[in-house]
ROKOL-280399 format. One record per residue (C-alpha): residue in three letters; x negated, y, z negated. Coordinates in nm, 2 decimals, padded with zeros to 4 digits, always signed. Layout:
residues N
 rest      u      v      w
  ala      X      Y      Z
...
***
This chain:
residues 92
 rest      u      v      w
  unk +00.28 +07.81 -04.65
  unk +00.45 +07.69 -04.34
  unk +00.53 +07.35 -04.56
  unk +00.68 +07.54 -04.82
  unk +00.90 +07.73 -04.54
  unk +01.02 +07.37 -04.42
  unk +01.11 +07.24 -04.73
  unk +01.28 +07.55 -04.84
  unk +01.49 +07.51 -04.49
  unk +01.56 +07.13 -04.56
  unk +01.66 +07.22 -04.84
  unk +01.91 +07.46 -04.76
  unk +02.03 +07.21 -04.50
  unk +02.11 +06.92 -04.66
  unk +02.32 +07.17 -04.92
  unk +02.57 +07.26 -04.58
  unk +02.89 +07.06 -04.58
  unk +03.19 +07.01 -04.31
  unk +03.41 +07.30 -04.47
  unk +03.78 +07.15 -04.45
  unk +03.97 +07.45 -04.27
  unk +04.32 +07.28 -04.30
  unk +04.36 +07.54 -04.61
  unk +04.78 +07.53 -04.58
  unk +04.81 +07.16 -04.63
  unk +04.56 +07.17 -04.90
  unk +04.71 +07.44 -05.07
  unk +05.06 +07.24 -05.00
  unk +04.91 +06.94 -05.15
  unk +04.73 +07.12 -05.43
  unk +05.02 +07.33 -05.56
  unk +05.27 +07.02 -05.57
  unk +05.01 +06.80 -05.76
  unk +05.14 +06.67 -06.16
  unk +04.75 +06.88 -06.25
  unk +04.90 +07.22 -06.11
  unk +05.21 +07.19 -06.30
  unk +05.03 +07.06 -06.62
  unk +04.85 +07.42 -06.55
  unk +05.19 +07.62 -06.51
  unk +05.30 +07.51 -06.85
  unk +04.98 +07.61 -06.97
  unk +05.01 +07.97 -06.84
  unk +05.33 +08.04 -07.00
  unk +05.23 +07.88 -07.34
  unk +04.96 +08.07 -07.38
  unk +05.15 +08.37 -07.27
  unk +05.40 +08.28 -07.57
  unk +05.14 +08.22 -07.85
  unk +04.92 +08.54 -07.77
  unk +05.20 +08.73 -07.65
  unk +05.05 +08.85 -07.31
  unk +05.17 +08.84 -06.97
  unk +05.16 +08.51 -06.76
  unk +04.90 +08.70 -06.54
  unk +04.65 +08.74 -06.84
  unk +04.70 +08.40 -06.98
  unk +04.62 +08.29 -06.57
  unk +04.30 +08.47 -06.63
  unk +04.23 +08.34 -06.92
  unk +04.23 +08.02 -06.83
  unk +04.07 +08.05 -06.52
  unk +03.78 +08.21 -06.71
  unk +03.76 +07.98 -06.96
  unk +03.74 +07.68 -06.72
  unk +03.47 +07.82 -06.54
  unk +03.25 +07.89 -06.87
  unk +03.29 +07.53 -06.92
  unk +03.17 +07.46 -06.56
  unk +02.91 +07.71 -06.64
  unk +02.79 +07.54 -06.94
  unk +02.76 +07.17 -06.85
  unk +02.61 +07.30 -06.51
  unk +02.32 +07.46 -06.67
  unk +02.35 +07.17 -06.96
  unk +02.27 +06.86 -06.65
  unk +02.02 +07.11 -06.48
  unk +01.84 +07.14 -06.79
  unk +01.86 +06.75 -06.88
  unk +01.76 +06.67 -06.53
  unk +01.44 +06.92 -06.55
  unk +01.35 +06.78 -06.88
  unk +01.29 +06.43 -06.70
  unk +01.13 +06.56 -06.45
  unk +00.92 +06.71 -06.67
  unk +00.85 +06.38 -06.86
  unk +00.84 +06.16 -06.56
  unk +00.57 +06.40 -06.42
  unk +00.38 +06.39 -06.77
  unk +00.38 +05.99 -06.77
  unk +00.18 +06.01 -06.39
  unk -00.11 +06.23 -06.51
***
């Protein structure tokens, strides 16, 4: 039990990062990038096309994006534990 314990804690470990705490340049940086604007103009078309406000079609977006995230996340989890599961077959 007291393995499992260490794992689970070396585990947890090796997830921490250096959190970058200079969040006004970023945010600088970030918000005058070609990406952000591409984003903007996204916003108000969508806002156009399904006539809603710009704060709905910000949402939307947003939401969307992270489904997609969502998706292919659990998609590579799933490949990865499916060759796991095969190499792990192939040594018994």
């Amino acid at each position: 039990m007291q393995s499992i314990q260490l794992l689970n804690t070396a585990i947890i470990k090796s997830k921490e990062k250096v959190i970058d705490n200079s969040y006004e340049e970023r945010l600088n940086k970030i918000n005058s990038s070609p990406a952000i604007d591409a984003i903007n103009k996204s916003i108000n078309s969508l806002a156009e096309s399904q006539n809603i406000s710009k704060d709905h079609a910000a949402i939307q977006l947003i939401e969307a994006i992270r489904e997609l995230d969502s998706i292919w996340t659990d998609y590579v989890t799933m490949e990865g534990i499916d060759r796991l599961k095969n190499i792990l077959k192939g040594t018994h």
